[in-house]
C-alpha positions, -999 to +999 in steps of 0.1 A: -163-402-350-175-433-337-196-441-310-187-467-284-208-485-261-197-501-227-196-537-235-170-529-266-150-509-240-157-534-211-144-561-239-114-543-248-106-532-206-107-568-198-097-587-230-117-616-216-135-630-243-115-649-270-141-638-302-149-607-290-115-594-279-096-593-311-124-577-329-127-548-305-089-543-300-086-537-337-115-513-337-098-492-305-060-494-320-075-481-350-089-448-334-068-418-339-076-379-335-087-376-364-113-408-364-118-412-324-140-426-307-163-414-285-175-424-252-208-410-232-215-400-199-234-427-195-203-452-208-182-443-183-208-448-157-215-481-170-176-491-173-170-482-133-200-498-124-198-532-147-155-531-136-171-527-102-196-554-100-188-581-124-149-579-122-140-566-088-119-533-097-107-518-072-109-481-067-069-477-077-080-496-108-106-479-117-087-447-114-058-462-137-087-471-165-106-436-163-075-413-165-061-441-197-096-432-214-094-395-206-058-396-222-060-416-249-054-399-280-078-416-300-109-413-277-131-386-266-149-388-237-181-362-232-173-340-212-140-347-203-133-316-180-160-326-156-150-366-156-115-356-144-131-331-120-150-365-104-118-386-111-104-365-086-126-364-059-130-399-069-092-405-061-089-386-029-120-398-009-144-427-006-172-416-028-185-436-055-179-426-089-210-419-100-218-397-066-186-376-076-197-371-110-234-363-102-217-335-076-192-318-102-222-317-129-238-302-101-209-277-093-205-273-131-239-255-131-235-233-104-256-255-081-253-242-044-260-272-035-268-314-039-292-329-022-292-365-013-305-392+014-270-411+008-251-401+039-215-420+022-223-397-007-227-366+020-200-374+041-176-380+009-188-361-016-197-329+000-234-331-007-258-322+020-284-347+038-324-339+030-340-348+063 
């Protein structure tokens, strides 16, 4: 297995960068189930939030990119069950991605409940105001 940080999957989402590009798209198109690649929590956070940011995705986009890494035959993503739990609530509301994921680690662990001052992340993601 190999690990995968954001920029190479950023590089390879975007195929922006003439040097870089090639190089990475090799390395991805090379991955199979037998040699994957593997992508952290942290990754994905970084790839919504960098698609977000720096290149304007929109939330239909960013849906598109997290179920193709999800699928992807040759890619594992840590732990994948929870990531499409927060793709989902991710698809269906106005939360922000990391606020859905934070909440399904959250339900995950038998948490009765999250706590937050973010009243978007309440109001969308089903966590409850402190204060």
């Amino acid at each position: 297995m190999i690990g995968l940080d954001t920029n190479v999957l950023v590089r390879y989402l975007t195929q922006d960068d003439p040097k870089q590009s090639p190089l990475v798209s090799r390395l991805i198109e090379s991955l199979t189930p037998e040699e994957p690649g593997y992508v952290s929590i942290v990754a994905v956070v970084e790839v919504v939030w960098v698609l977000t940011g720096c290149y304007a995705a929109t939330r239909e986009t960013l849906c598109e990119v997290l179920a193709t890494l999800l699928q992807a035959k040759g890619i594992v993503v840590a732990h994948a069950d929870v990531v499409w739990l927060a793709l989902r609530l991710f698809r269906k509301g106005k939360a922000d991605f990391a606020d859905c994921l934070i909440k399904c680690f959250a339900d995950e662990v038998a948490c009765t409940r999250v706590m937050t001052f973010d009243r978007d992340a309440a109001k969308h993601c089903g966590m409850q105001l402190l204060g």
